[in-house]
C-alpha positions as CSV (number, residue, x, y, z in Angstrom):
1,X,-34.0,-81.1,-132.3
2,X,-36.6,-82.7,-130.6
3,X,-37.0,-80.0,-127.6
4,X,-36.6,-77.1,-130.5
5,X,-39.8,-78.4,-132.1
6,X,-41.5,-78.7,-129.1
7,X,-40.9,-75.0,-128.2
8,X,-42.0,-74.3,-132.1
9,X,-45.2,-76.1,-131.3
10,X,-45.7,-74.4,-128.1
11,X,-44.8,-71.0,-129.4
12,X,-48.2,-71.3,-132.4
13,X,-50.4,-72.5,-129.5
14,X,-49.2,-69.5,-127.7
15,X,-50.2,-67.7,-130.6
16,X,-53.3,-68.7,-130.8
17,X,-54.7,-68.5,-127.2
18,X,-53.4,-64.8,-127.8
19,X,-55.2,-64.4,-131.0
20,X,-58.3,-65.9,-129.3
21,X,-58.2,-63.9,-125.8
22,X,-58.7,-60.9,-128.8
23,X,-61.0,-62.5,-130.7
24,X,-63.7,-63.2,-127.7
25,X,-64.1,-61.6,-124.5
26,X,-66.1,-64.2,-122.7
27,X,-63.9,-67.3,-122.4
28,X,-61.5,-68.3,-119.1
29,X,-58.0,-67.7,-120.7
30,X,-56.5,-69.4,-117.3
31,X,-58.1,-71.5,-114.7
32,X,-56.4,-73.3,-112.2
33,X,-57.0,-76.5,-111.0
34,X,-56.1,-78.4,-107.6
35,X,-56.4,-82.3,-107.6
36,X,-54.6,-82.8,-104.4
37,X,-54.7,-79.9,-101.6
38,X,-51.8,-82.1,-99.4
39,X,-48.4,-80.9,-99.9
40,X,-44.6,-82.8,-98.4
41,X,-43.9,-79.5,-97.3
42,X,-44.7,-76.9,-94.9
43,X,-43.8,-73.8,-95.8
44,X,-44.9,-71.0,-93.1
45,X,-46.0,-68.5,-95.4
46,X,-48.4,-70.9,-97.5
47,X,-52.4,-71.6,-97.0
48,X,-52.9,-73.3,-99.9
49,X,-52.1,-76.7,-98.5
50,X,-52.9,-79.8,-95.9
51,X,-51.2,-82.5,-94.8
52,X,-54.0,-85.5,-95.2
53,X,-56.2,-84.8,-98.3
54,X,-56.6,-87.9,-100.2
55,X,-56.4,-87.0,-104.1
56,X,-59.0,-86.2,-106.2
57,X,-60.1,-89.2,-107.7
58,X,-58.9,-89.3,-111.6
59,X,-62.9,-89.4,-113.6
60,X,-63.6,-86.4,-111.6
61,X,-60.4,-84.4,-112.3
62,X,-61.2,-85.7,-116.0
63,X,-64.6,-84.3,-115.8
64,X,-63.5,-81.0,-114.7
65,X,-60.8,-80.8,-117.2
66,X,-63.9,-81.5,-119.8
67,X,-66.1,-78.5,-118.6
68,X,-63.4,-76.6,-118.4
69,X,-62.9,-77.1,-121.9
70,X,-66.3,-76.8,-122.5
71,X,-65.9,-73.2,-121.6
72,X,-63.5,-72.4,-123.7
73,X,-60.2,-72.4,-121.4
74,X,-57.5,-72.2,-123.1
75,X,-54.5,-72.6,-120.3
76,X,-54.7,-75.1,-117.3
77,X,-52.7,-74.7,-114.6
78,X,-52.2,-77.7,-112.3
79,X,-51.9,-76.7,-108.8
80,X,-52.0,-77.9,-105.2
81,X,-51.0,-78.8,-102.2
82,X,-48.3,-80.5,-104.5
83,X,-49.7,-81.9,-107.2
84,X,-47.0,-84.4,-108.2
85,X,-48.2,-86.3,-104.9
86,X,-51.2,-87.3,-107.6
87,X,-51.0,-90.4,-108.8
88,X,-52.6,-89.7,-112.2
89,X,-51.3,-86.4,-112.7
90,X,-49.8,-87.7,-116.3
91,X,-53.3,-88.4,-117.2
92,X,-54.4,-85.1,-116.2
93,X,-51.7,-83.5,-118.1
94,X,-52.8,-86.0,-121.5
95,X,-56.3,-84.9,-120.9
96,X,-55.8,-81.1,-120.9
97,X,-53.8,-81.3,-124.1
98,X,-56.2,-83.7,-125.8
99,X,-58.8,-80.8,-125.0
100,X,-57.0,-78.0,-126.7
101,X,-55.7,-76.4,-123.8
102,X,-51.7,-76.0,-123.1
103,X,-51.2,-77.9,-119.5
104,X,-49.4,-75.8,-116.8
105,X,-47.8,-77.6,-113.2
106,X,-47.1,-75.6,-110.4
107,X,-44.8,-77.8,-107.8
108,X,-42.1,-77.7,-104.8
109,X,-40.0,-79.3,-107.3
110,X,-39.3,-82.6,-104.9
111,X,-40.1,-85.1,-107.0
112,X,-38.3,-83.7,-109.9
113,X,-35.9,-86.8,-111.3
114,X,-34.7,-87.7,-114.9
115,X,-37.3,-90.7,-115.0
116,X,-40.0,-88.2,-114.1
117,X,-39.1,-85.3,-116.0
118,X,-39.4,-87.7,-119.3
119,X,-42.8,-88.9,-117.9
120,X,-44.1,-85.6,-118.0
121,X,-42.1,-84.6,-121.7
122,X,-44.4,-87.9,-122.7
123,X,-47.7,-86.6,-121.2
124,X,-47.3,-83.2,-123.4
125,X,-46.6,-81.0,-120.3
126,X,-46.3,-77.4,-121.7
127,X,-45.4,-75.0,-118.6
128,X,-43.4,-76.2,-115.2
129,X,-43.5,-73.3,-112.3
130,X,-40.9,-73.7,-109.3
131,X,-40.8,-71.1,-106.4
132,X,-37.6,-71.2,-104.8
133,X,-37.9,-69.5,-101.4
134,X,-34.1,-69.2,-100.4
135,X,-30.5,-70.2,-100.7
136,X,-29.9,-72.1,-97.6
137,X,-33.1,-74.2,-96.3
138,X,-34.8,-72.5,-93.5
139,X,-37.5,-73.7,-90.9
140,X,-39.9,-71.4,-93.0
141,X,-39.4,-72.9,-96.1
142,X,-37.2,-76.2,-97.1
143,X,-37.8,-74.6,-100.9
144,X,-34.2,-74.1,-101.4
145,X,-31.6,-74.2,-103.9
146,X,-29.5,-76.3,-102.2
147,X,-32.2,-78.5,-102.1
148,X,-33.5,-78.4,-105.9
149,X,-30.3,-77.5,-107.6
150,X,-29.3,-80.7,-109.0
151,X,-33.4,-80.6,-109.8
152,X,-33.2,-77.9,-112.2
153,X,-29.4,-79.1,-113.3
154,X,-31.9,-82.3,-114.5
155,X,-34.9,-80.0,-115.8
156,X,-32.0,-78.3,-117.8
157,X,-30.9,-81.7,-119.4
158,X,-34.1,-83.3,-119.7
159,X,-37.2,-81.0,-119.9
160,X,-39.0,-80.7,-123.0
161,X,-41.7,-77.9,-121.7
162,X,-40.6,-74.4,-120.5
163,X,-39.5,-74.1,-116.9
164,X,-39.8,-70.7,-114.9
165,X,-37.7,-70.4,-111.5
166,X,-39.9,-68.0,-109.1
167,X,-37.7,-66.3,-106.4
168,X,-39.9,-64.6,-103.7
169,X,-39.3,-61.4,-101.5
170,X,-41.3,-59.4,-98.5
171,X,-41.7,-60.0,-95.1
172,X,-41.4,-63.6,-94.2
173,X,-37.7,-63.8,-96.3
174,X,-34.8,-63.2,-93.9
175,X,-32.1,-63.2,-96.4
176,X,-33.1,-61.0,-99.6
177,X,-30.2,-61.4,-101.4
178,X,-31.1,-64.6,-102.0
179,X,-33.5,-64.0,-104.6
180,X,-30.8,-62.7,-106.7
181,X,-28.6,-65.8,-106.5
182,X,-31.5,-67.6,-107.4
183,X,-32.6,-65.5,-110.6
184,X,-28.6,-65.7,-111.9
185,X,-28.5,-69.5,-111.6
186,X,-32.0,-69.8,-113.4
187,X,-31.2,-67.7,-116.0
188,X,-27.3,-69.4,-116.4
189,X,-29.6,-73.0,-116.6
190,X,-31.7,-71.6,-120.0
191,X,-34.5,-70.8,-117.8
192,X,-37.0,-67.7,-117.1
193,X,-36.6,-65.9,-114.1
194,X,-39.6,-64.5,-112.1
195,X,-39.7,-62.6,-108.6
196,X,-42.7,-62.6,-106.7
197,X,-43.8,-60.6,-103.5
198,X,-45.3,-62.5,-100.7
199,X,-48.9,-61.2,-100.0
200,X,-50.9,-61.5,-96.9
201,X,-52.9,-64.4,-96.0
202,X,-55.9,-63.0,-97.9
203,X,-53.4,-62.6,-100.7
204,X,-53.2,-58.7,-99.9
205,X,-50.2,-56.1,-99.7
206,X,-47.1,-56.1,-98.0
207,X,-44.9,-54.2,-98.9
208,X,-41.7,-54.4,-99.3
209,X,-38.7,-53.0,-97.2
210,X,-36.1,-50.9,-98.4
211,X,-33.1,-54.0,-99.0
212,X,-36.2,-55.6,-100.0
213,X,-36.9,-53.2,-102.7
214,X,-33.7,-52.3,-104.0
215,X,-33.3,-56.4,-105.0
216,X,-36.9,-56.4,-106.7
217,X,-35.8,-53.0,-108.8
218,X,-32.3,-54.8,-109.6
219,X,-33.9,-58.0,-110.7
220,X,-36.7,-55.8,-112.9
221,X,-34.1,-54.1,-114.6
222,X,-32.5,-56.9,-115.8
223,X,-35.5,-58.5,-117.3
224,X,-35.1,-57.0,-121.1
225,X,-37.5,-58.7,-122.8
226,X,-40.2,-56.3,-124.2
227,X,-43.4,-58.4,-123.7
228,X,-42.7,-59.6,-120.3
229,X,-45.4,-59.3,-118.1
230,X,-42.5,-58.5,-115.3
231,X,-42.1,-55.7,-117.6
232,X,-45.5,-54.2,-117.6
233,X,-46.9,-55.3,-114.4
234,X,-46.4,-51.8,-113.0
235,X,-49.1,-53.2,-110.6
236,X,-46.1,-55.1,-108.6
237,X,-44.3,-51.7,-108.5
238,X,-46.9,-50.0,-106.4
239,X,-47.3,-53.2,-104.2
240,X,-43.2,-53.0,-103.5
241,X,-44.0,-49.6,-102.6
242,X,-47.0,-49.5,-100.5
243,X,-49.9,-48.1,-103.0
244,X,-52.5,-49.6,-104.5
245,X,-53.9,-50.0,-108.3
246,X,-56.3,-48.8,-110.4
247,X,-57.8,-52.2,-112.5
248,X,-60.5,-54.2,-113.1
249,X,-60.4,-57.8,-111.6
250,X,-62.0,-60.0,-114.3
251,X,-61.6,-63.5,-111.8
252,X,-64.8,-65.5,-112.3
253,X,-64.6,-65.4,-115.9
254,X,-61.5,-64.9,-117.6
255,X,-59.2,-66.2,-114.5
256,X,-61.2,-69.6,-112.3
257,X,-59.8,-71.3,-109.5
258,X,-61.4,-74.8,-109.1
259,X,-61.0,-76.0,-105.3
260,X,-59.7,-80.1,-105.1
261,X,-63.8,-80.0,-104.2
262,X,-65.1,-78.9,-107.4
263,X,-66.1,-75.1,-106.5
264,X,-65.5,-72.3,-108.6
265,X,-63.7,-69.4,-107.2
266,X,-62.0,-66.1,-107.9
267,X,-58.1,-67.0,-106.8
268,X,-56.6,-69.3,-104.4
269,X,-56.8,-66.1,-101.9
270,X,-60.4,-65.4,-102.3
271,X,-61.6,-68.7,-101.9
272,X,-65.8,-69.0,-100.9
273,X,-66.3,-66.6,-104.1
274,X,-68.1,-67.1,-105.8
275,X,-68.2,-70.7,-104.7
276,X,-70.6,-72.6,-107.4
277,X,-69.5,-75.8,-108.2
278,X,-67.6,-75.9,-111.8
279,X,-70.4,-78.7,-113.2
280,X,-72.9,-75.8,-113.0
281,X,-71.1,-72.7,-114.1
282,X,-72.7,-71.4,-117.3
283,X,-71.6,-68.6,-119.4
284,X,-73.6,-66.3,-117.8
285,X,-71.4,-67.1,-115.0
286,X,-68.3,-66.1,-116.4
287,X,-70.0,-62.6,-118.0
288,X,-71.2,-61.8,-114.6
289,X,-68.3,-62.3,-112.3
290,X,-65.6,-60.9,-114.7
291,X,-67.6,-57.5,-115.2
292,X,-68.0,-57.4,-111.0
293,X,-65.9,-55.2,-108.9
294,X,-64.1,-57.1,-106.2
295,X,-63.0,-54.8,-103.0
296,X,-59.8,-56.8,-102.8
297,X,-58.6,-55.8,-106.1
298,X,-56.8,-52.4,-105.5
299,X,-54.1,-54.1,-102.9
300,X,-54.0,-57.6,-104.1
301,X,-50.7,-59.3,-105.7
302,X,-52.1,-62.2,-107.2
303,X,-50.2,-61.4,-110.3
304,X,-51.9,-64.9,-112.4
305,X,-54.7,-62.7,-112.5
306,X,-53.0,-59.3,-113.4
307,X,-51.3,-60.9,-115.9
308,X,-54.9,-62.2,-117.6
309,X,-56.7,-59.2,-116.9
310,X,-53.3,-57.3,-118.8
311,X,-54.5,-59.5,-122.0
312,X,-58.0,-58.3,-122.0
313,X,-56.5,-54.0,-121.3
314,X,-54.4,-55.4,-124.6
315,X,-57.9,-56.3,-126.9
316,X,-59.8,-52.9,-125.4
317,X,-56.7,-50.6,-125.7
318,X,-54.0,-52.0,-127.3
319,X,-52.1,-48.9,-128.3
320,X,-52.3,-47.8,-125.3
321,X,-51.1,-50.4,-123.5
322,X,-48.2,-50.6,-126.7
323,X,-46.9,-47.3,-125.5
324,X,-47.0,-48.0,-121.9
325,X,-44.8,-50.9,-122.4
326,X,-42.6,-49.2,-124.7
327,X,-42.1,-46.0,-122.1
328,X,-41.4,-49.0,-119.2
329,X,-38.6,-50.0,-121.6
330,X,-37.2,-47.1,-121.8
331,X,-37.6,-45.3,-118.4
332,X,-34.9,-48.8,-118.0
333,X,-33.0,-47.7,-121.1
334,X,-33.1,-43.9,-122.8
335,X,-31.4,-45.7,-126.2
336,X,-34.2,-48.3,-126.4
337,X,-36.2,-48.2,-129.8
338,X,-38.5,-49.9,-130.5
339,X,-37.7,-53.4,-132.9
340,X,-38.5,-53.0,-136.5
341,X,-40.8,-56.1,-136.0
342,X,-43.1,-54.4,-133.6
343,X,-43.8,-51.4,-136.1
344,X,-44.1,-54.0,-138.9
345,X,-46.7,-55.5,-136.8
346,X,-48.6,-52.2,-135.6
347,X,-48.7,-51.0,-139.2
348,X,-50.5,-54.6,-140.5
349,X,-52.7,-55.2,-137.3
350,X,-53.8,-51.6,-135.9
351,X,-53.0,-48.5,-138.2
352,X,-52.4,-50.5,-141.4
353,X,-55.3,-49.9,-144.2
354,X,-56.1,-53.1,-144.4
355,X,-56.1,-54.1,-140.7
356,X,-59.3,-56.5,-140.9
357,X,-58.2,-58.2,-143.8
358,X,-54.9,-59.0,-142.0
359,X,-57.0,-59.5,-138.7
360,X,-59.0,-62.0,-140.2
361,X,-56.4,-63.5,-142.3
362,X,-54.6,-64.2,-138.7
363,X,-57.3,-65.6,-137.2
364,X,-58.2,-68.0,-139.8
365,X,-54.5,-69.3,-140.0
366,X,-54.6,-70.0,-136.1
367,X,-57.4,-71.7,-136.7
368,X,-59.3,-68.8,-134.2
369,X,-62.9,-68.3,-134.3
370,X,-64.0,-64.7,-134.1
């Protein structure tokens, strides 16, 4: 009972950082936040880690948090290095939550233990990320499910915050199939199944070979949930292939990545832009960097930020972007119709006569500012 009104909970703040990503165009929907860069692991493939950085002490993680909040952010996403090596990452968590935002933790998974899992149910965790890397632990990655198994058989039993399993193809993964064995087992835990393609060190293409390519199609089409972002990010399906995208990168003000030194930048892969430190960054700021164009944008596959910039192509287009996903359903499935909801909800907040009075009415119930 206790983890089903949890999920309720989380489901109206959901709600509501999607009513106000409409309602405003100038906020940071996501930032992410590092308060330790050093990591247990090694993993060959990553350059978002050290092995001596001491952690960021807790006031200044607490004042970041605060501006952060300040700004208007309404998802943080604790990152790392590892981030459970932090010794006050409960408080971080509290913090976020006492601030309005909904907390997010990124981790290897490691440290993952009944007694812990309950620590972080206590702190109001809202989002737990794991990327697991293989089947069989491999010199270029220990991230595997032999390894964290039992750890998600526990996250399964005690979590009260949604957990996501990330498998990972491209170059640097010898065995392919293994990303299907670890979407199955996700999914037979309760749990939501991502697959993510390993960029460059710059976080640019690579894309994918064929074996490669015909497990990232299979796992796509078994993802049938209309509003998945795997479902519309059509941006990974030209990365798999080799081509690049047509889209605005709106990093710098509706995505920020805040370096374990304070600095604002546009994703853990362009770090050095635009490099001001968070306790200056103004709103002018954020309306200046989101409207730049980046040159990295048409090959990068930091999806994080696809999937914000997807919210704000939703507000400026959202019928568009409605049929888009709808013809992605059914290019999967012919027989796909639409659900009766999603007309129900077209008709009262797009092509309804009185869409600004239900609009409003929405707004005011979330408790959304417009």
């Amino acid at each position: 009972m206790r983890r089903r009104l949890r999920a309720v909970d989380r489901r109206l703040r959901e709600a509501r950082m999607f009513a106000r990503a409409m309602a405003s165009k100038h906020h940071p929907i996501v930032a992410q936040i590092v308060p330790i860069r050093r990591c247990n692991l090694a993993c060959s493939y990553c350059n978002e880690f050290d092995a001596v950085s001491a952690p960021v002490p807790l006031a200044e993680m607490v004042k970041r948090v605060d501006k952060l909040a300040d700004l208007g952010t309404t998802v943080i996403t604790i990152s790392g290095g590892e981030p459970m090596l932090h010794p006050d990452l409960d408080e971080i968590i509290r913090r976020i939550r006492r601030r309005g935002a909904m907390a997010t933790l990124i981790t290897n998974g490691y440290f993952l233990v009944p007694e812990r899992i309950q620590r972080l149910n206590r702190a109001g965790l809202d989002y737990l990320q794991i990327s697991i890397d293989n089947v069989l632990p491999e010199e270029s990655s220990k991230k595997s499910l032999k390894v964290l198994d039992r750890k998600l058989e526990w996250l399964a039993e005690y979590a009260e915050f949604s957990v996501t399993v990330n498998s990972v193809l491209g170059s640097p993964v010898r065995h392919p199939q293994d990303a299907r064995t670890i979407a199955q087992r996700a999914r037979a835990l309760g749990f939501t199944s991502t697959v993510g393609i390993l960029h460059d060190g710059v976080g640019q293409l690579q894309p994918l070979a064929p074996d490669h390519l015909a497990i990232y199609c299979d796992l796509l089409e078994s993802d049938q949930k209309m509003f998945s972002f795997a479902q519309y990010d059509r941006f990974q399906h030209n990365i798999s292939q080799g081509r690049p995208n047509q889209w605005h990168c709106r990093a710098g003000g509706r995505f920020l990545y805040i370096c374990e030194d304070g600095l604002v930048h546009y994703c853990s892969q362009q770090r050095g832009h635009p490099g001001i430190p968070l306790d200056r960054y103004t709103r002018q700021d954020l309306e200046r960097e989101a409207a730049r164009e980046k040159p990295c944008q048409p090959y990068c596959t930091v999806s994080c930020v696809h999937q914000t910039a997807m919210l704000d192509s939703f507000r400026e287009n959202p019928r568009q972007v409605l049929r888009e996903m709808i013809a992605a359903r059914q290019a999967r499935n012919p027989a796909y119709r639409p659900p009766a909801l999603l007309h129900a909800l077209t008709w009262l907040f797009l092509d309804g006569p009185a869409t600004r009075v239900f609009s409003r009415a929405a707004l005011r119930i979330l408790k959304v500012r417009s």
